[in-house]
C-alpha positions as a Markdown table, in Angstrom:
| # | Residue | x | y | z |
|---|---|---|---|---|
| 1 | Unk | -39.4 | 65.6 | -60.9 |
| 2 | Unk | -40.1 | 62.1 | -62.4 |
| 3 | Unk | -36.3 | 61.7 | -61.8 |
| 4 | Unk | -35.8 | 62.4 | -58.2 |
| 5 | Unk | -38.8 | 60.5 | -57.4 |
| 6 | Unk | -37.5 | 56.9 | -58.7 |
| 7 | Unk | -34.2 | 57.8 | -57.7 |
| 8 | Unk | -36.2 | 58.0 | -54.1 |
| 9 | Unk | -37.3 | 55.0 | -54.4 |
| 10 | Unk | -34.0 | 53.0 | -54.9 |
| 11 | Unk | -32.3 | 55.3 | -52.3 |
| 12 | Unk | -35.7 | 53.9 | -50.2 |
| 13 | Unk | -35.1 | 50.2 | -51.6 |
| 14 | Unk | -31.3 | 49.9 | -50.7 |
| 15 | Unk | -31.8 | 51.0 | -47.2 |
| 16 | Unk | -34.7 | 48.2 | -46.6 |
| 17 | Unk | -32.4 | 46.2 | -48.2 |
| 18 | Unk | -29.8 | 46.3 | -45.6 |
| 19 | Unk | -31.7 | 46.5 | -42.7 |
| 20 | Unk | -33.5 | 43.0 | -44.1 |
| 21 | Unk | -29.6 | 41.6 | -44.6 |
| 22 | Unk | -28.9 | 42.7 | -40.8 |
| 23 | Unk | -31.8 | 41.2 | -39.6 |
| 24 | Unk | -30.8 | 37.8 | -41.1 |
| 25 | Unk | -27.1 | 37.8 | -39.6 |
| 26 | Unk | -28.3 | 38.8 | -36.0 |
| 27 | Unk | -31.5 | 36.4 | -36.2 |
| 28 | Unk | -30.1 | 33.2 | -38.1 |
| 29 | Unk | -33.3 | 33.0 | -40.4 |
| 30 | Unk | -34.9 | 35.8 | -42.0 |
| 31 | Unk | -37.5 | 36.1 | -45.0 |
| 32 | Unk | -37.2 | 38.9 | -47.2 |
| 33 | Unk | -40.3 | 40.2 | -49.1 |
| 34 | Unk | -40.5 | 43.2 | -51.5 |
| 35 | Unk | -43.9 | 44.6 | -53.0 |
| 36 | Unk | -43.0 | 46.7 | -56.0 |
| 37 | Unk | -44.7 | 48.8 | -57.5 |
| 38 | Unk | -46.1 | 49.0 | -60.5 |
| 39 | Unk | -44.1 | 51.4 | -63.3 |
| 40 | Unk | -45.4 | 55.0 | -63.2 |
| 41 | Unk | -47.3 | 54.8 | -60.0 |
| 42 | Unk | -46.3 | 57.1 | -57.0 |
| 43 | Unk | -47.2 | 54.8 | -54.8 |
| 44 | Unk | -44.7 | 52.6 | -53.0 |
| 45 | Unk | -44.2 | 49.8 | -50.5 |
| 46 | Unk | -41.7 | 49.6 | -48.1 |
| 47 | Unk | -39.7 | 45.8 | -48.2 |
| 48 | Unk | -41.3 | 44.0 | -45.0 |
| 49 | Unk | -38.7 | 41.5 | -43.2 |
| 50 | Unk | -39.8 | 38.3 | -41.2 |
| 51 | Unk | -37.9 | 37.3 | -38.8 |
| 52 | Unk | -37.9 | 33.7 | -37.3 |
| 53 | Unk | -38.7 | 33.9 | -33.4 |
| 54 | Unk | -36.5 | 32.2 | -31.0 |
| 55 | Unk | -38.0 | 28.5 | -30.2 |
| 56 | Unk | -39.0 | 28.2 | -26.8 |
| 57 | Unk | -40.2 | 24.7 | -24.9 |
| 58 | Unk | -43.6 | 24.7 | -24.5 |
| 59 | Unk | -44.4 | 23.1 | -20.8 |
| 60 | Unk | -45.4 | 19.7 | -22.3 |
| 61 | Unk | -41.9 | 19.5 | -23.3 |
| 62 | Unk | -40.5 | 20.6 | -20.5 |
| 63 | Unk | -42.0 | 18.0 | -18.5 |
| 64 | Unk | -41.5 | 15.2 | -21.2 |
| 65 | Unk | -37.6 | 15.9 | -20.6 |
| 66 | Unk | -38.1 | 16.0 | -17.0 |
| 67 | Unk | -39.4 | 12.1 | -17.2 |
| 68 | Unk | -37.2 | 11.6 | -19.1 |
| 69 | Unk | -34.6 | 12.2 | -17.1 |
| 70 | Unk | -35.7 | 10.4 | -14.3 |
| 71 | Unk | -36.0 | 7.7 | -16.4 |
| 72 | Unk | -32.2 | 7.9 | -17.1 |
| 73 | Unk | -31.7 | 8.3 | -13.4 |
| 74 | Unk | -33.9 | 5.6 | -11.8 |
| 75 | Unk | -32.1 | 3.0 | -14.8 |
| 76 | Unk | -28.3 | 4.3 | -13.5 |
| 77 | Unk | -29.5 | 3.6 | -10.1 |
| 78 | Unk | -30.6 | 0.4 | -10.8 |
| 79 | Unk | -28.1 | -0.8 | -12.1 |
| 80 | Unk | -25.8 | 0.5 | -9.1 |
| 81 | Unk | -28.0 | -1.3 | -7.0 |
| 82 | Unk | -27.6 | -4.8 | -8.9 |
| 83 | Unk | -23.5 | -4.3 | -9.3 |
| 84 | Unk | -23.6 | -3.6 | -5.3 |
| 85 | Unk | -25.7 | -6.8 | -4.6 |
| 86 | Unk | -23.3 | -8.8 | -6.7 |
| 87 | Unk | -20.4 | -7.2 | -5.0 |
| 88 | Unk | -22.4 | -8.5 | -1.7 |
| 89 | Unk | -23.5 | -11.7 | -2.4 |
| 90 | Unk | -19.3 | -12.3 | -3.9 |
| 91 | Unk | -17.9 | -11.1 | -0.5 |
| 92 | Unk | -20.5 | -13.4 | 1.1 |
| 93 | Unk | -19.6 | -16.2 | -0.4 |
| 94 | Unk | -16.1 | -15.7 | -0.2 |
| 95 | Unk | -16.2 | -15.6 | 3.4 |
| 96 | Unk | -18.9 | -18.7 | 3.8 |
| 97 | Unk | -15.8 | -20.5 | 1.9 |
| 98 | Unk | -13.1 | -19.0 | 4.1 |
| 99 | Unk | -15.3 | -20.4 | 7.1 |
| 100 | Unk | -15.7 | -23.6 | 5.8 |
| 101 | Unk | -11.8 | -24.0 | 5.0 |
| 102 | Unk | -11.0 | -22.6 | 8.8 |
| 103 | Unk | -13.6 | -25.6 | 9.9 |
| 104 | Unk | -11.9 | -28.2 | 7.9 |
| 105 | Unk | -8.2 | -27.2 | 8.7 |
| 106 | Unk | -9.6 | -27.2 | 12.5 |
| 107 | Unk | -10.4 | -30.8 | 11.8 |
| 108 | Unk | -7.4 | -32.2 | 10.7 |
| 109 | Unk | -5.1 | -30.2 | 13.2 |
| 110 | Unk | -5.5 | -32.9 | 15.8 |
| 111 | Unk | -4.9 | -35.6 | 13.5 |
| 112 | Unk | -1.9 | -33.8 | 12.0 |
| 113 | Unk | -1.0 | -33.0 | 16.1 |
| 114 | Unk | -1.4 | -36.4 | 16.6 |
| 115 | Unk | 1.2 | -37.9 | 13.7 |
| 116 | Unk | 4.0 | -34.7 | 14.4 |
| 117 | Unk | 3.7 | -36.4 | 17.8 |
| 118 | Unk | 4.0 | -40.5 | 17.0 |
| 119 | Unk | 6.7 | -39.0 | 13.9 |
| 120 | Unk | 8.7 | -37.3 | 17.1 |
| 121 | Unk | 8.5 | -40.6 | 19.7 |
| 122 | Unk | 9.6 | -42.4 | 16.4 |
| 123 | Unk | 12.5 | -40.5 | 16.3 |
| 124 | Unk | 13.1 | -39.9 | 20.0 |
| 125 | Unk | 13.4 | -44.0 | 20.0 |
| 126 | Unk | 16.0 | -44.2 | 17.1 |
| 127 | Unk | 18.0 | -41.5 | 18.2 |
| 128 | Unk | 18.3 | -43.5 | 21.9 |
| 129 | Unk | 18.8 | -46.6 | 19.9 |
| 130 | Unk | 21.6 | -44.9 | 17.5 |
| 131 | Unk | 23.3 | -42.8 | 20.9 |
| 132 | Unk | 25.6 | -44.2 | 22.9 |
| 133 | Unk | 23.8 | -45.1 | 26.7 |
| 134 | Unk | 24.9 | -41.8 | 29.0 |
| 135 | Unk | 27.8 | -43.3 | 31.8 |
| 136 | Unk | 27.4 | -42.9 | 35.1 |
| 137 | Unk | 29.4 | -41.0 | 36.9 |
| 138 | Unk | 31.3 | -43.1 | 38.9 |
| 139 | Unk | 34.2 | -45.5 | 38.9 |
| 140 | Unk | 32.2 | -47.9 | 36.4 |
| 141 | Unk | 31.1 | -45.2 | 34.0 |
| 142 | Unk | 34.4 | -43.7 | 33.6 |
| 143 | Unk | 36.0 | -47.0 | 33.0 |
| 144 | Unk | 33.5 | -47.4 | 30.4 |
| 145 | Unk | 33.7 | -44.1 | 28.3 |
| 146 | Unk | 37.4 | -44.6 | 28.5 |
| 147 | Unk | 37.3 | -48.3 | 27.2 |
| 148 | Unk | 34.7 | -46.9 | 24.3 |
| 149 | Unk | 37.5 | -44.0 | 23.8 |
| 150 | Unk | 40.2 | -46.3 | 23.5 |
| 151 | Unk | 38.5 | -48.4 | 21.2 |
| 152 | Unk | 37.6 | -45.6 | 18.8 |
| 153 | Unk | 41.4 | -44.3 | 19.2 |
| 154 | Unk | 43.0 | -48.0 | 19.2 |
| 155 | Unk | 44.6 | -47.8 | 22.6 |
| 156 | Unk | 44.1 | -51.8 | 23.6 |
| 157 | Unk | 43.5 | -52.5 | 28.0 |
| 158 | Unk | 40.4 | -54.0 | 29.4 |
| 159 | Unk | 37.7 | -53.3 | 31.7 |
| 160 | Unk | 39.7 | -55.7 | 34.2 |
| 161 | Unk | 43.2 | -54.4 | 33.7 |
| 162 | Unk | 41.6 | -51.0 | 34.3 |
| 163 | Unk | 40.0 | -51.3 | 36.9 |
| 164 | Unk | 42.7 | -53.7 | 38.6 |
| 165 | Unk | 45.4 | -50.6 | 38.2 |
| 166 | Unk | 43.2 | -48.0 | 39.4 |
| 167 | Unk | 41.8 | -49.5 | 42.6 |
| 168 | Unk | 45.6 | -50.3 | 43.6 |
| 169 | Unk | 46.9 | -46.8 | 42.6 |
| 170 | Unk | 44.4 | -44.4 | 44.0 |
| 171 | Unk | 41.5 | -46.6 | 45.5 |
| 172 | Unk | 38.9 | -44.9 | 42.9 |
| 173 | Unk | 39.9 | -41.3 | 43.9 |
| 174 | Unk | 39.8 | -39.4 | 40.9 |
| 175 | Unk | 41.6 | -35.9 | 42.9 |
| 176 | Unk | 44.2 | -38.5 | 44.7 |
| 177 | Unk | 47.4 | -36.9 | 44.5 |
| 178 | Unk | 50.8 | -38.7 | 46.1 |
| 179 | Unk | 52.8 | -36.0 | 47.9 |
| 180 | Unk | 55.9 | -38.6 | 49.2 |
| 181 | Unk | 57.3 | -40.5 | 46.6 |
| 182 | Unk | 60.8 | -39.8 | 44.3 |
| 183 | Unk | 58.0 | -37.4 | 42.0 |
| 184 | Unk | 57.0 | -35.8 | 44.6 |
| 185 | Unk | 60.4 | -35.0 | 45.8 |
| 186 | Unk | 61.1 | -33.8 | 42.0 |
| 187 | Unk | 58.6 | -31.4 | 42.3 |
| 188 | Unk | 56.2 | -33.6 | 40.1 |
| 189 | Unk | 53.3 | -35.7 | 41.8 |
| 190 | Unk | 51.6 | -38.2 | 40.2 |
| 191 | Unk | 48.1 | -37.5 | 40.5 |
| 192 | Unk | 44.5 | -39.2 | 39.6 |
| 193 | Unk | 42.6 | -42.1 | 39.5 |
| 194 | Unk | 45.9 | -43.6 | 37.2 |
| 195 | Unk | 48.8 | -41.6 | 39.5 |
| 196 | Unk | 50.1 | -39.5 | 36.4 |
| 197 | Unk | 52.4 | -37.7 | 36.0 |
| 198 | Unk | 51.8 | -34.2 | 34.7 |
| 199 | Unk | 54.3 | -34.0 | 32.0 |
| 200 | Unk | 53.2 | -38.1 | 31.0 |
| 201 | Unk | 49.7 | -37.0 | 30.8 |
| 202 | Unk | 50.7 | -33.7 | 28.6 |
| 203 | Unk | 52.7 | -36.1 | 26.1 |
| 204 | Unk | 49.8 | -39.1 | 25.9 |
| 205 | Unk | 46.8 | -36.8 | 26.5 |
| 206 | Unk | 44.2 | -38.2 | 23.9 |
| 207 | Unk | 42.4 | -35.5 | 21.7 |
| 208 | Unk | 38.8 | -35.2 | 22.9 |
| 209 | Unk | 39.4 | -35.3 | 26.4 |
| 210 | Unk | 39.5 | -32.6 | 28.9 |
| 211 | Unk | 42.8 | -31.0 | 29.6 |
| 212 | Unk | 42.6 | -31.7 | 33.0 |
| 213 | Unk | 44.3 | -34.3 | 34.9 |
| 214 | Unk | 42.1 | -34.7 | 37.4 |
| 215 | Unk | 39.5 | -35.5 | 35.4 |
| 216 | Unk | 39.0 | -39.3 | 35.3 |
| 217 | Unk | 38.2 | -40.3 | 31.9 |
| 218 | Unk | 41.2 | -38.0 | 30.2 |
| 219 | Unk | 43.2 | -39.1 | 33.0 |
| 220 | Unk | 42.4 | -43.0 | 32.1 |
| 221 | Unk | 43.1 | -42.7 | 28.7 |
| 222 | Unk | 46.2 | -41.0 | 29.1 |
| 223 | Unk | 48.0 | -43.5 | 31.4 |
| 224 | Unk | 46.3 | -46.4 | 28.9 |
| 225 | Unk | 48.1 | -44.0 | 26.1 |
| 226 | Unk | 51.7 | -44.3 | 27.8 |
| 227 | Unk | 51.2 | -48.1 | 29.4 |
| 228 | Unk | 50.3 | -49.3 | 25.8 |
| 229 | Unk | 53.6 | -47.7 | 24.3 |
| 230 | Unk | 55.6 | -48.6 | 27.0 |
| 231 | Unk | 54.2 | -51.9 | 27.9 |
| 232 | Unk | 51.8 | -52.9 | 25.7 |
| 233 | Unk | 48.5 | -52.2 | 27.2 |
| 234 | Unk | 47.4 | -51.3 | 30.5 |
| 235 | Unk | 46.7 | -55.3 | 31.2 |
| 236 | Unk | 50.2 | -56.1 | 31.3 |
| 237 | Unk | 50.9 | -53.4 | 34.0 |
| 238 | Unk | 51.0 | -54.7 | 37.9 |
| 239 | Unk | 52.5 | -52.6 | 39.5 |
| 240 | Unk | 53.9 | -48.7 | 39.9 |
| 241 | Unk | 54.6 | -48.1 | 36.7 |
């Protein structure tokens, strides 16, 4: 009898037991307290587990976190406020500086206006000084561009002999063509201001000159061409030649 009633008791202990082990692995925090009782006495007290209780926020808390999250808040949006006013006050003054450097460039525009146009009147007057005057075009001017071609080309004649030879073959008519001498008979006029021949002015034309034998600079040149390899120059020439 004494037997069965202590093994009872452990039977009694070792199920508390476990049941105070399982209360500490599902709560996280358990305290374990056994009574025992004293040897020879029937009575007994069964093991009595604390557990710990789950920690709630009180409401002071609560609120505490709540300002103190505003407080977190209002600080971030400060400080969003201060980056955007320094953004502002940067793309203000970048434009007040863009202003004033439109301003000044208005400024000098006329004063640059005004050198680009003395720098171009400046060079307007050398290149006229530099460039040959433009001829007229008549008798006097084509006498003249031919003389300067000559020149350039070393053909010799004169403004005189020229002008002497041209007023007694054609009168000044650059298109004057001779339809009743022996080259016209051959098929050949002589034609121009000089009375050329075409295949003459073919063989002296000078390079530069229209190929056209009516026209009266080329057709000057070319004549002064064949009268300075045949006679000379154009001077000594008085006659149909």
């Amino acid at each position: 009898m004494f037997a069965s009633s202590i093994l009872d008791r452990r039977r009694r202990l070792n199920k508390a037991q476990k049941l105070s082990v399982a209360g500490v692995s599902a709560l996280g925090a358990a305290a374990l307290a056994f009574s025992l009782v004293p040897g020879g006495s029937d009575a007994e007290t069964e093991p009595q587990a604390v557990s710990a209780a789950p920690v709630t926020l009180s409401s002071t808390g609560t609120a505490q976190s709540k300002a103190l999250q505003s407080s977190v808040i209002e600080k971030n949006s400060t400080a969003e406020q201060l980056v955007r006013a320094a953004d502002l006050a940067k793309a203000k003054a970048a434009a007040q500086s863009k202003a004033a450097s439109a301003v000044k460039a208005e400024k000098k525009a006329p004063s640059k206006a005004k050198a680009g146009t003395k720098k171009r009147s400046a060079q307007a007057a050398s290149r006229s000084v530099s460039r040959p005057a433009l001829y007229s075009n008549n008798l006097d001017g084509w006498i003249r561009e031919a003389l300067d071609i000559m020149k350039a080309k070393g053909i010799p004649g004169s403004y005189e002999g020229l002008h002497r030879n041209i007023v007694r073959e054609s009168s000044g008519n650059p298109k004057a063509i001779n339809n009743w001498d022996v080259n016209a008979q051959n098929g050949i006029p002589s034609k121009g201001l000089l009375q050329v021949i075409p295949p003459t002015f073919n063989a002296f034309h000078v390079k530069g000159t229209p190929k056209n034998i009516y026209d009266p600079v080329a057709n000057i040149t070319a004549a002064a061409n064949y009268a300075a390899g045949k006679y000379g120059s154009i001077d000594n020439v008085n006659s149909a030649y």
